[in-house]
C-alpha positions as CSV (number, residue, x, y, z in Angstrom):
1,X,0.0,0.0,0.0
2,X,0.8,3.6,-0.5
3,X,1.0,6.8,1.2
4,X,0.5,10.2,0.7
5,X,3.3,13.1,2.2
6,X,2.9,16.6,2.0
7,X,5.9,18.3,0.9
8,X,6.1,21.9,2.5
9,X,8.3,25.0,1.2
10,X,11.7,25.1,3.4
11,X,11.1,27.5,6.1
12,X,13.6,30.6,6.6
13,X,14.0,30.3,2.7
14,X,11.8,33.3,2.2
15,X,13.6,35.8,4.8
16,X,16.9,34.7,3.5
17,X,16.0,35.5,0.2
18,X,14.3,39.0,1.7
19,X,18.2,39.2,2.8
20,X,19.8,38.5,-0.1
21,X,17.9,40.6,-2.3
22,X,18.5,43.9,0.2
23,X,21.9,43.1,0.0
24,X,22.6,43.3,-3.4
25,X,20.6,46.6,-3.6
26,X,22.7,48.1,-1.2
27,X,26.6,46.9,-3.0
28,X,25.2,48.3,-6.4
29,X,24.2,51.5,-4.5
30,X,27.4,51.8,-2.9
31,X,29.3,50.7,-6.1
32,X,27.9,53.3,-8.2
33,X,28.5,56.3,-5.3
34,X,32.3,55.2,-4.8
35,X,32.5,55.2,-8.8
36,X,30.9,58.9,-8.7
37,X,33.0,60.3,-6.1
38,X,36.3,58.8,-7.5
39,X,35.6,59.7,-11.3
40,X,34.3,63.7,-9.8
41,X,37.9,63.3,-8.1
42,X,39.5,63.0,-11.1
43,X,38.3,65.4,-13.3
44,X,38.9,68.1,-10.8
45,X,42.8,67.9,-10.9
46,X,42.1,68.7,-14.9
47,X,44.2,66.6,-16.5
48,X,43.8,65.9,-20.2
49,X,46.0,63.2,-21.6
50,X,49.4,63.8,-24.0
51,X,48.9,64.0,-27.7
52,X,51.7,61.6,-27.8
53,X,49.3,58.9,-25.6
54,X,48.6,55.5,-27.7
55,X,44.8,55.5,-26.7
56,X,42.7,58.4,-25.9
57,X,44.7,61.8,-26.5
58,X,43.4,64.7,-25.7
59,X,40.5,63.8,-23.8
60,X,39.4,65.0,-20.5
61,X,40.8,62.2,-17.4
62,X,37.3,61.2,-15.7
63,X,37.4,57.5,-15.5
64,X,39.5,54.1,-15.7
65,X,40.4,54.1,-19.7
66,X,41.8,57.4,-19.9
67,X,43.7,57.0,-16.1
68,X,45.6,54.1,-17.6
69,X,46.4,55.7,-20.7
70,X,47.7,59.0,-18.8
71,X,49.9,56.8,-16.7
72,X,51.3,55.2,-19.3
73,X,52.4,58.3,-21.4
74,X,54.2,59.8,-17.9
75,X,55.7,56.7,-17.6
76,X,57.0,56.8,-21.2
77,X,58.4,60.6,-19.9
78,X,59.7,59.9,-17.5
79,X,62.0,57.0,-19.1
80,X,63.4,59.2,-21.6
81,X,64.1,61.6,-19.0
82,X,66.3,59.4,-17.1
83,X,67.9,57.7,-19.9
84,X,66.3,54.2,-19.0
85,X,66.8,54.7,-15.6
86,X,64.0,54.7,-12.6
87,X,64.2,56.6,-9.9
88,X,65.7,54.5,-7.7
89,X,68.6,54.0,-10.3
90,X,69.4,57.8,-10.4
91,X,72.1,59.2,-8.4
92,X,71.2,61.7,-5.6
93,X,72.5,64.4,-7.1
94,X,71.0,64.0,-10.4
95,X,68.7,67.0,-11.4
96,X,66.3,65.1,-13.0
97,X,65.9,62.9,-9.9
98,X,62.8,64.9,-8.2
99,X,61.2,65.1,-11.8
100,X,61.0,61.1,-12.5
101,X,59.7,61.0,-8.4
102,X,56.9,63.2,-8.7
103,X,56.4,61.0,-12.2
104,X,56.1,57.8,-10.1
105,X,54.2,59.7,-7.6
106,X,51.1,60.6,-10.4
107,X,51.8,57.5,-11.6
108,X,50.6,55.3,-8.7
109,X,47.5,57.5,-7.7
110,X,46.1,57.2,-10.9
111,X,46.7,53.2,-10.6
112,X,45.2,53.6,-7.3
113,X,41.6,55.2,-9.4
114,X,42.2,52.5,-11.9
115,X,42.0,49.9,-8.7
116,X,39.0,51.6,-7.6
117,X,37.1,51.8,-10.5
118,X,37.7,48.0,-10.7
119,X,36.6,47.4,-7.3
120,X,33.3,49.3,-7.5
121,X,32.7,47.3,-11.2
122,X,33.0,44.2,-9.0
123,X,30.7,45.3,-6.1
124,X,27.8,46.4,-8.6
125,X,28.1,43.2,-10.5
126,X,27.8,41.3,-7.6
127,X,25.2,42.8,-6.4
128,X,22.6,42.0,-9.5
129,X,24.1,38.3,-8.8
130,X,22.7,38.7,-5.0
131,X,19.5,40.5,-6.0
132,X,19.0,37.6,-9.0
133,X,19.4,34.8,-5.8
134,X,17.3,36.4,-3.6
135,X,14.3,36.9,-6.1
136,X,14.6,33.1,-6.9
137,X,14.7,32.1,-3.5
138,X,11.4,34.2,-2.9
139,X,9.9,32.5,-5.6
140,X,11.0,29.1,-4.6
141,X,9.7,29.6,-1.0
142,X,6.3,30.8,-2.4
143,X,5.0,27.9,-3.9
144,X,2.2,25.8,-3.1
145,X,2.5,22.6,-1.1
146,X,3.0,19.8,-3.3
147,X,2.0,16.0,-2.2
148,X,3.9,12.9,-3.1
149,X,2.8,9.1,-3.2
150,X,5.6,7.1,-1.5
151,X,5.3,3.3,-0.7
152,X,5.0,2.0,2.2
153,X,7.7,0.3,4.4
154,X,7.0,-2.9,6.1
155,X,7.9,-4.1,9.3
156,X,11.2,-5.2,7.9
157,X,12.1,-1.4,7.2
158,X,11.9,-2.7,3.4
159,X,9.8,-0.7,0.6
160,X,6.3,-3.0,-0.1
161,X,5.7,-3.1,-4.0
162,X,2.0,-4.1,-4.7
163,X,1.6,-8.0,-6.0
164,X,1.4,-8.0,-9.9
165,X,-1.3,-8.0,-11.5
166,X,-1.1,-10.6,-14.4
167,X,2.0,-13.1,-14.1
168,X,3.4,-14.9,-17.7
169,X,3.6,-18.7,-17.3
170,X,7.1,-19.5,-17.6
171,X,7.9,-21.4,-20.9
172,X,7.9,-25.1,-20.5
173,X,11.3,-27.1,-21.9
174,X,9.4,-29.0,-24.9
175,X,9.9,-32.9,-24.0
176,X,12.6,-34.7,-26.3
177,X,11.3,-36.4,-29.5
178,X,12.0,-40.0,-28.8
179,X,14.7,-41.4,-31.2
180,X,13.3,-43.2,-34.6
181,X,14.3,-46.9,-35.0
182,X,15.8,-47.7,-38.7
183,X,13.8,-49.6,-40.1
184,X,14.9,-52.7,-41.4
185,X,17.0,-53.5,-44.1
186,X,15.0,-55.0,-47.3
187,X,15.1,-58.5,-48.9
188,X,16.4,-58.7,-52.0
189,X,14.6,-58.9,-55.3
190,X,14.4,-62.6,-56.3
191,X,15.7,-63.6,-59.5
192,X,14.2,-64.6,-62.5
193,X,14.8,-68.2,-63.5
194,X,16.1,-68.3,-66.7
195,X,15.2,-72.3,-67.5
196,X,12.9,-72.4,-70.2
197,X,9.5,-74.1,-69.8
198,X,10.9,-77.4,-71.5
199,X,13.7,-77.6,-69.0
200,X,11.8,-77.2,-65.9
201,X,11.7,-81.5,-65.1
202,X,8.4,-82.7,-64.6
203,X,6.4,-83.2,-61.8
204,X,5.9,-86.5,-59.8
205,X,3.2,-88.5,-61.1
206,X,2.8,-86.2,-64.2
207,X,3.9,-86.9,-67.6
208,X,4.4,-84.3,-69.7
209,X,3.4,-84.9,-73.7
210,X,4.8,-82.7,-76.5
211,X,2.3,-82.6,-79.1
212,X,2.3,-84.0,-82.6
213,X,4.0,-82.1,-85.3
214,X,1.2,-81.1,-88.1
215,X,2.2,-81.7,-91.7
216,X,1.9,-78.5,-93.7
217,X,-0.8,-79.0,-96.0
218,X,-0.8,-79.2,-99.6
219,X,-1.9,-76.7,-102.3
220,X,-4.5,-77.4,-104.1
221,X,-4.4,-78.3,-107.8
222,X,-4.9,-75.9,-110.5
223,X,-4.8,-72.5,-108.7
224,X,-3.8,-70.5,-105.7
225,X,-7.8,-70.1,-104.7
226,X,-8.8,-71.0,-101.5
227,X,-10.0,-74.6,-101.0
228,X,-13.6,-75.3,-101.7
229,X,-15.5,-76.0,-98.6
């Protein structure tokens, strides 16, 4: 026999997700305000970047793309200032010494904005992750209660499985065919005797008479007509 179980939704499930979805509200919030107040940062030193820049020249510095290239061309500067040389290389009295520090100096902060432009891309993207989790979770916890039809267990702690309805017969082994005798060999056709009638000897008690030989008859006299009667 069968039973019936009723399958409720998880409990918890549908304040976690509550949880999950807030959070991820709040990181994209807070991404896109550090990405504001870095990129406003930026474009209040007014830096526009070299002519001579691979990617980018002339525009305005406000956000990652144009950082990077800006660091690059004051890097490339500052190399052919020193004659290959970094700034630790340089001797102390060199006088282009301070120049390739304060290079290295604008160098690293706009890394640094690079960095944090990164770090807020990652916080906003995982923030639509959290709020994506939390809305299925919601969803998930929501749903109607579903009911099941397990077997029962018997008092073995084994699953009971209902008797079959219709059963084949198993095949019966067909009986062996009994053997088939030979059957026996046949008697040979007699002969024919080849001894003539007149050879055969005669019978006891029974004499055997040839008959008389006829003497052809005559023609008659003075034609080839038939005799009269």
């Amino acid at each position: 026999m069968s039973s019936t179980v009723t399958v409720h939704p998880a409990k918890g499930v549908r304040g976690i997700g509550m949880i999950t979805l807030i959070a991820g509200i709040i990181m994209i919030i807070a991404g896109l305000g550090v990405w504001v107040v870095v990129s406003q940062t930026l474009s209040s030193e007014e830096i526009t970047v070299s002519e001579d820049a691979s990617m980018f020249a002339g525009q305005h510095v406000a956000g990652p793309f144009t950082a990077y290239a800006q660091a690059e061309v004051i890097d490339k500067h500052a190399t052919e200032m020193a004659d290959g040389k970094t700034y630790a290389q340089l001797d102390q009295d060199d006088p282009v010494r301070d120049s390739v520090m304060d290079a290295s100096f604008l160098r690293a902060s706009l890394f640094t904005s690079v960095v944090a432009f990164g770090v807020c891309a990652l916080v906003i993207g995982l923030g639509i992750v959290f709020i994506l989790l939390g809305s299925a979770l919601r969803r998930l916890a929501g749903g109607p209660q579903v009911q099941v039809d397990t077997p029962s267990l018997t008092s073995s702690g084994d699953l009971s499985h209902p008797a079959p309805t219709h059963r084949a017969d198993p095949v019966q082994p067909a009986e062996p065919a009994e053997p088939t005798r030979p059957a026996p060999p046949a008697a040979p056709p007699e002969r024919p005797s080849t001894r003539t009638p007149a050879e055969e000897p005669p019978a006891e008690g029974r004499t055997t008479e040839l008959p008389a030989s006829r003497p052809p008859e005559a023609p008659p006299a003075g034609g080839t007509g038939s005799p009269s009667a």
